[in-house]
C-alpha positions in Angstrom: 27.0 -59.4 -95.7 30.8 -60.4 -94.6 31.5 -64.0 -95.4 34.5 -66.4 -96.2 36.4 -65.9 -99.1 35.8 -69.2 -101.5 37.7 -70.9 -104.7 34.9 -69.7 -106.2 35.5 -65.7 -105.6 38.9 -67.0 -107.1 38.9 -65.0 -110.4 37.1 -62.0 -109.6 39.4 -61.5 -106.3 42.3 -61.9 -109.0 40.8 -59.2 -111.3 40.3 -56.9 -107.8 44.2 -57.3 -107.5 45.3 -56.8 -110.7 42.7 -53.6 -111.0 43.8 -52.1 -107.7 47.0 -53.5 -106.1 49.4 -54.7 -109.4 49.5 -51.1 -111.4 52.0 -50.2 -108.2 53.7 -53.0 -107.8 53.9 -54.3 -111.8 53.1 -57.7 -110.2 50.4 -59.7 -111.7 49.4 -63.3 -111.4 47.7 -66.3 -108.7 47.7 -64.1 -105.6 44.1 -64.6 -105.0 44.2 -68.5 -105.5 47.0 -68.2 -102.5 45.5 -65.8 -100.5 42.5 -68.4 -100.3 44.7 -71.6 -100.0 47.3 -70.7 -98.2 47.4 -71.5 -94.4 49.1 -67.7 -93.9 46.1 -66.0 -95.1 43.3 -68.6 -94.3 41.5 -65.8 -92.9 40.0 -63.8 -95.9 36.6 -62.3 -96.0 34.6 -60.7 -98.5 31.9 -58.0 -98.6 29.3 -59.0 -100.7 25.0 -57.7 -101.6 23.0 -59.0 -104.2 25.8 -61.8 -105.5 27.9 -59.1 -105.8 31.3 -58.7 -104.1 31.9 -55.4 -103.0 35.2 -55.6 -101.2 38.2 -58.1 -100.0 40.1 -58.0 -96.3 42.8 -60.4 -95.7 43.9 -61.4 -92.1 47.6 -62.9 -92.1 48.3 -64.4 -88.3 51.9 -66.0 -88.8 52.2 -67.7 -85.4 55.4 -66.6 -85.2 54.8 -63.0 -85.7 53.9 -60.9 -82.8 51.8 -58.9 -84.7 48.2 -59.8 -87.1 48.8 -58.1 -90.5 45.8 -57.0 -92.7 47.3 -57.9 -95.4 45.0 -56.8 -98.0 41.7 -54.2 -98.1 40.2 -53.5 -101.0 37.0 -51.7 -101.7 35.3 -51.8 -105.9 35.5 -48.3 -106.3 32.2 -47.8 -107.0 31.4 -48.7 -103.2 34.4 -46.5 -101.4 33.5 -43.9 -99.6 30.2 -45.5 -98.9 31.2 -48.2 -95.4 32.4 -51.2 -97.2 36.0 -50.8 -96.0 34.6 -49.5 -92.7 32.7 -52.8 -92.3 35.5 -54.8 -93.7 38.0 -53.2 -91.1 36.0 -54.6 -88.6 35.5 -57.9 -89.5 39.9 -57.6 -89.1 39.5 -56.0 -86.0 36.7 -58.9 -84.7 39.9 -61.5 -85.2 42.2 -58.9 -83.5 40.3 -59.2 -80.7 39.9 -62.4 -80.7 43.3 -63.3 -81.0 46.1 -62.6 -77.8 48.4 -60.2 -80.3 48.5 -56.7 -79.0 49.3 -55.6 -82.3 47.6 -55.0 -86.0 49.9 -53.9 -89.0 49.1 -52.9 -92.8 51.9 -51.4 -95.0 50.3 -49.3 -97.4 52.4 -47.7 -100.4 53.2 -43.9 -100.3 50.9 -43.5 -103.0 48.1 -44.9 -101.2 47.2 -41.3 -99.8 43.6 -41.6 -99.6 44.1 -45.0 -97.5 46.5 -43.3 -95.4 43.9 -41.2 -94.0 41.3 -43.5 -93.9 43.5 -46.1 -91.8 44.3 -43.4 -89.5 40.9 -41.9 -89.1 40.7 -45.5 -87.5 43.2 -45.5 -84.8 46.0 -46.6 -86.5 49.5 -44.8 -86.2 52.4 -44.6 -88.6 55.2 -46.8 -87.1 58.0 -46.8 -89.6 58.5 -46.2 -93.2 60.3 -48.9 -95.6 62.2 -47.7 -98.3 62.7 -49.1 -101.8 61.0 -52.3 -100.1 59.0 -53.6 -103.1 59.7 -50.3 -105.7 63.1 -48.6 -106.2 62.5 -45.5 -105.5 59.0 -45.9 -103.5 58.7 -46.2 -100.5 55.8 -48.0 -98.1 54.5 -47.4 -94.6 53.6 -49.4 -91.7 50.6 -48.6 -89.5 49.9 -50.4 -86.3 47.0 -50.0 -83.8 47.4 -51.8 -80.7 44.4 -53.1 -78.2 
């Protein structure tokens, strides 16, 4: 089941982060409390089966972007590969739709190989690459699908 992230997912959304997002970017910290509270990301969603939470999306609609940004997907590793992040993708693309943007983004870091492939075995298509944007030395990617 997809439902509303809650403050009560709070610490366990900030354990999926600092698991699977902070190693590469050596950033720890509250990210979770503000991707729940903060008006930019109001629109996060998590998988969850048995009172367990199996995955995070985050949908950040900046109304003055021209563009939705997913701005976070992450999938417990014990449930990749088996249509958590598949399902999750499309509870994104169900407020892309919904929305009049003709444009989805996610930047994904150049180490995030595996995810490369996986966003593009979903219509997305490399659009530009940012170097040294968050690491020296690193650089990320942005993928866009349009409607």
């Amino acid at each position: 089941m997809i439902r509303s992230a809650q403050i009560r997912d709070a610490a366990f959304l900030e354990q999926l982060v600092n698991d699977y997002i902070a190693p590469f970017y050596n950033n720890t910290g509250n990210l979770a409390d503000c991707w729940i509270n903060s008006s930019n990301f109001k629109n996060c969603f998590v998988y969850e089966a048995n009172n367990n939470i199996m995955g995070l999306v985050c949908v950040s609609d900046k109304p003055y972007k021209e563009y939705i940004k997913i701005s976070t997907l992450i999938v417990v590793k014990e449930h990749q590969g088996k249509g958590v992040g598949s399902e999750l993708l499309n509870k994104a693309f169900e407020y892309f739709n919904n929305s009049a943007k003709n444009e989805i983004s996610i930047t994904l870091n150049e180490d995030f190989k595996k995810e490369h492939k996986f966003f593009e075995s979903k219509g997305f298509k490399l659009k530009y690459e940012l170097k040294d944007k968050y690491i020296i030395g690193k650089s990320e990617y942005v993928f866009v699908k349009k409607k």
